[in-house]
Biotite code that builds the C-alpha atoms (Angstrom):
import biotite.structure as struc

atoms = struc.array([
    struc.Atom([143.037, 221.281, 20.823], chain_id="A", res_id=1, res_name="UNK", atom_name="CA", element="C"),
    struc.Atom([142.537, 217.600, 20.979], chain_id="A", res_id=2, res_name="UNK", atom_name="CA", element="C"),
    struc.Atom([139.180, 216.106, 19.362], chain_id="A", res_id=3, res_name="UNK", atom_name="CA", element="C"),
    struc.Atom([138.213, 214.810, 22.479], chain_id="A", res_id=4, res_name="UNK", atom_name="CA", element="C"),
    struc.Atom([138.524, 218.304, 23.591], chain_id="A", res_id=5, res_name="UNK", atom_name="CA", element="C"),
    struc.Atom([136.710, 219.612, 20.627], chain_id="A", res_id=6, res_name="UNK", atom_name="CA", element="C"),
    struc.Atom([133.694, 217.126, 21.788], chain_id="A", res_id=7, res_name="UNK", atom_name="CA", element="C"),
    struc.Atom([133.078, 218.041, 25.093], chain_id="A", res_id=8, res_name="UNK", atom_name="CA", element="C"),
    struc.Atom([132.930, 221.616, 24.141], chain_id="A", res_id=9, res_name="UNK", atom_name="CA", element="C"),
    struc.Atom([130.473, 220.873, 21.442], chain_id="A", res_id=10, res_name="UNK", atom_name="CA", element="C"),
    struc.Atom([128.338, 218.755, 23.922], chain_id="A", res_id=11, res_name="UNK", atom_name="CA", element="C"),
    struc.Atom([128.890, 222.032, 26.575], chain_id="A", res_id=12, res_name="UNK", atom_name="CA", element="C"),
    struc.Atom([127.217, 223.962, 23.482], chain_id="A", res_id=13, res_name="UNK", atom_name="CA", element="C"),
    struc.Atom([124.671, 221.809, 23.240], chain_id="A", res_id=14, res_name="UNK", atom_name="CA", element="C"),
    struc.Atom([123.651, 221.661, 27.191], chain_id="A", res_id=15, res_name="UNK", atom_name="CA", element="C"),
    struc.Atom([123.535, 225.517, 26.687], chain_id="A", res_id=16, res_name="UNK", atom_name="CA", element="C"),
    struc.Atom([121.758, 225.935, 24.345], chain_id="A", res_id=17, res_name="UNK", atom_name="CA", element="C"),
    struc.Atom([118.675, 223.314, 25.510], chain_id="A", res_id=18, res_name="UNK", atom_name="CA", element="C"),
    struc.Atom([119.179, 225.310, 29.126], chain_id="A", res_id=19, res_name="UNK", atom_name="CA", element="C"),
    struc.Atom([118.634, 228.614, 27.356], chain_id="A", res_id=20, res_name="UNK", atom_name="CA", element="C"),
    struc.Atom([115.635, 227.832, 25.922], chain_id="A", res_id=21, res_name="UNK", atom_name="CA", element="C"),
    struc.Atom([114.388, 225.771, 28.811], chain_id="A", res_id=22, res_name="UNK", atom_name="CA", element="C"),
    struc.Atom([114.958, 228.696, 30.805], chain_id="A", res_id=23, res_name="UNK", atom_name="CA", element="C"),
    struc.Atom([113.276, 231.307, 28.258], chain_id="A", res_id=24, res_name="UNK", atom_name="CA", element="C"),
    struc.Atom([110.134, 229.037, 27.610], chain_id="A", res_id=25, res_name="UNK", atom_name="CA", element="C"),
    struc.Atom([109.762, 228.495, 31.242], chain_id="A", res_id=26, res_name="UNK", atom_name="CA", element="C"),
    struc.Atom([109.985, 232.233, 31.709], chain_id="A", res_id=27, res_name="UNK", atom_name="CA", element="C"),
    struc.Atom([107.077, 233.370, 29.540], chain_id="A", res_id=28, res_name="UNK", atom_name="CA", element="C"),
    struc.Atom([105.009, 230.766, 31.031], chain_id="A", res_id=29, res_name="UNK", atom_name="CA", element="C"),
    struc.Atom([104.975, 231.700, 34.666], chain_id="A", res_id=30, res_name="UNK", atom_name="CA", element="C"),
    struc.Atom([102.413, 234.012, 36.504], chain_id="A", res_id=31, res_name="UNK", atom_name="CA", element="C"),
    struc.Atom([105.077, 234.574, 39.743], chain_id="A", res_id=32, res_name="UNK", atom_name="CA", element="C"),
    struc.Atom([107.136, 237.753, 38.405], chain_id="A", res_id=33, res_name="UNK", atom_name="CA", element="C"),
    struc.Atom([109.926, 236.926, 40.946], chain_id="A", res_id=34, res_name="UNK", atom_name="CA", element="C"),
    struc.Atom([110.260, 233.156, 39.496], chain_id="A", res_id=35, res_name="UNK", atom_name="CA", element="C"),
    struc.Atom([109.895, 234.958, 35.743], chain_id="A", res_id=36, res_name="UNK", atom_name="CA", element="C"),
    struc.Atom([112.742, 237.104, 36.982], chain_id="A", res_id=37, res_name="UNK", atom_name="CA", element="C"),
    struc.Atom([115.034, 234.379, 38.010], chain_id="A", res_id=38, res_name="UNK", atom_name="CA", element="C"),
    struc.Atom([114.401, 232.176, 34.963], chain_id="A", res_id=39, res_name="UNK", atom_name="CA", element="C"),
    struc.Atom([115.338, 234.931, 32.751], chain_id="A", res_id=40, res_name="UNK", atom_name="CA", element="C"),
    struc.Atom([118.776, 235.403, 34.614], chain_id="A", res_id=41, res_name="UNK", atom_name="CA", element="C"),
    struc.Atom([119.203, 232.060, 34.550], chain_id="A", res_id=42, res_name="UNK", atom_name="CA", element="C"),
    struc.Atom([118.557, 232.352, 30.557], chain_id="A", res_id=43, res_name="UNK", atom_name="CA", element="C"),
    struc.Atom([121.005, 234.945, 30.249], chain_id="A", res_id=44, res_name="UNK", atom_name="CA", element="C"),
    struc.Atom([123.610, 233.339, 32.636], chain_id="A", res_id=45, res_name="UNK", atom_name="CA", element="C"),
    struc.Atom([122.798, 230.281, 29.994], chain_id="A", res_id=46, res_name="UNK", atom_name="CA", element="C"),
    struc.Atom([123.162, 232.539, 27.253], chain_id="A", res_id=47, res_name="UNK", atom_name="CA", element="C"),
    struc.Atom([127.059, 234.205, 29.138], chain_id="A", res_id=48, res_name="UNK", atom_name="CA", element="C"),
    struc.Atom([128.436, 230.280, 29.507], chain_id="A", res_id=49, res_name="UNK", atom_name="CA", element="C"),
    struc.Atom([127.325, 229.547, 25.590], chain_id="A", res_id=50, res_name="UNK", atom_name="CA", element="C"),
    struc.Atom([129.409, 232.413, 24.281], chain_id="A", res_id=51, res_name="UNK", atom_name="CA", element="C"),
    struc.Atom([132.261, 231.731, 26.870], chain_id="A", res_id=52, res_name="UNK", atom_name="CA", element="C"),
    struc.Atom([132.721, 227.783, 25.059], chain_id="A", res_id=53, res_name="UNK", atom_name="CA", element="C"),
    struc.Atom([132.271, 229.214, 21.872], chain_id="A", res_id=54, res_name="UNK", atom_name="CA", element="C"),
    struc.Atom([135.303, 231.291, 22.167], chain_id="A", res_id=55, res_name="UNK", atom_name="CA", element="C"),
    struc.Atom([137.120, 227.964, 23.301], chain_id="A", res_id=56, res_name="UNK", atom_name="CA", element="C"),
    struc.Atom([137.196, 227.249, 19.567], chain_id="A", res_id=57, res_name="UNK", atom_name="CA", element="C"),
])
């Protein structure tokens, strides 16, 4: 793997990471339980695609 390949999987990591917790802190702060839902699908989705690049390296 090339270091510019090494790079933009670190900077996918990154992205992932701020999305899961985005996602997660959004989550516990809304009232609708169907936008709750989809937030925390989206934070596991987040959570799916962080594990995925990880086992790029």
């Amino acid at each position: 793997m090339t270091g510019k390949e090494l790079l933009y999987i670190e900077d996918a990591l990154g992205h992932e990471k701020f999305m899961k917790s985005c996602s997660k802190k959004a989550a516990s702060k809304m009232q609708d339980v169907n936008l709750s839902n989809y937030l925390t699908e989206l934070e596991q989705k987040h959570t799916e695609l962080y594990s995925k690049f990880l086992n790029l390296l």
